[in-house]
C-alpha positions as CSV (number, residue, x, y, z in Angstrom):
1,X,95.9,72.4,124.0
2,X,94.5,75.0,121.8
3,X,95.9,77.5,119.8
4,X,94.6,80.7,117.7
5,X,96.6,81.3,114.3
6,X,96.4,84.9,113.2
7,X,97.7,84.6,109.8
8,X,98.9,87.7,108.0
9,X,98.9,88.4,104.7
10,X,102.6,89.3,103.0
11,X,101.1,89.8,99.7
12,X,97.7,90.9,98.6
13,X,95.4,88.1,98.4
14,X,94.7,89.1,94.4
15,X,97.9,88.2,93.7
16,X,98.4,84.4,95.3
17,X,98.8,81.6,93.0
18,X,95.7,80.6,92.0
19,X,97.1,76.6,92.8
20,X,98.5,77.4,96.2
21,X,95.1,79.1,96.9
22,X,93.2,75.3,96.0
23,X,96.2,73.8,98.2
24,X,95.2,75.9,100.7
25,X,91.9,74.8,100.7
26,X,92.5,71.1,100.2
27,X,95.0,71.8,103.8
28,X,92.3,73.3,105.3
29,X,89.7,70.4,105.1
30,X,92.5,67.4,105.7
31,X,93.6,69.6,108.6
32,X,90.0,69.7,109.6
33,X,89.1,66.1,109.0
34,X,92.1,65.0,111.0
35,X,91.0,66.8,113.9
36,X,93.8,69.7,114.1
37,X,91.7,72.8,112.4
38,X,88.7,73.5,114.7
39,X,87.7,76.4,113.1
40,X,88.9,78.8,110.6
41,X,88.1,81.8,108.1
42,X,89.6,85.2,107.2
43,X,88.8,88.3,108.9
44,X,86.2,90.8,107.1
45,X,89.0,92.7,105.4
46,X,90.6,89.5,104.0
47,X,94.2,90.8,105.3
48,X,94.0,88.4,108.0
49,X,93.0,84.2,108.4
50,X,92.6,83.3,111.9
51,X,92.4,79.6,112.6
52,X,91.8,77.7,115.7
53,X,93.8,74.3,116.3
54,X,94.0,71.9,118.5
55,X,97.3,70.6,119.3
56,X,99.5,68.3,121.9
57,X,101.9,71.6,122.1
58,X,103.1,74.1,120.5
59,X,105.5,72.6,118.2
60,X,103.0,70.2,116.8
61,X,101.0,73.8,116.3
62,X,103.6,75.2,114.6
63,X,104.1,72.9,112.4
64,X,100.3,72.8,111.1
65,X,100.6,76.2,110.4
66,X,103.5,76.1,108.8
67,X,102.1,73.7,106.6
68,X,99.2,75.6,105.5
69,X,100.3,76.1,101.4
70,X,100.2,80.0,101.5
71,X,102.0,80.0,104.4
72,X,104.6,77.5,103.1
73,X,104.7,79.6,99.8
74,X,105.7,82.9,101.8
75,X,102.6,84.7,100.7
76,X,101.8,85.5,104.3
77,X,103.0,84.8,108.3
78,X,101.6,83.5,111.5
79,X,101.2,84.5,114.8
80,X,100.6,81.6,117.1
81,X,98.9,82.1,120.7
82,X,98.0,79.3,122.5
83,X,94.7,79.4,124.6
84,X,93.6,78.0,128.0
85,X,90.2,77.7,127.7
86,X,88.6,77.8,131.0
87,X,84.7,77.7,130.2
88,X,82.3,77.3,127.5
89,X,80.9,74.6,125.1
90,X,80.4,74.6,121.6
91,X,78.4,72.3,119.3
92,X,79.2,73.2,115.4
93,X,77.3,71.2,112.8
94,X,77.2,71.9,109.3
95,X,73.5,72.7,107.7
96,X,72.9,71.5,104.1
């Protein structure tokens, strides 16, 4: 199954621990190199993350999000929806 994250920020992103920030990021790229973080980046204002996961339910979802550092460390929430998605393909590559 898949699942959209729409995390929310508690606390303005200026003042998040610059560690749990490099946490975050280190999350974000085992999360994505095991397969569970298809896709993820904040919205334009930076109030909001939106990730897309892949999951077996939605307590295995859950608990990826809730292991995101700056989620963990209270600086923001989650919404979880989980999505049926009925058509469409996708390739993403990386360009160097």
């Amino acid at each position: 199954m898949f699942y959209i994250v729409l995390r929310q920020n508690l606390t303005p992103r200026d003042q998040w621990r610059k560690d749990v920030l490099a946490e975050h990021v280190s999350w974000a790229q085992r999360s994505a190199d095991a397969g569970d973080l298809l896709l993820s980046g904040p919205a334009e204002n930076k109030k909001m993350g939106i990730y897309l996961l892949r999951a077996v339910d939605a307590g295995a979802a859950h608990a990826i999000a809730k292991s995101d550092p700056i989620i963990a460390d209270g600086c923001c929430t989650y919404e979880l929806l989980e999505w049926d998605i009925q058509r469409g393909a996708a390739s993403l590559a990386s360009s160097s």
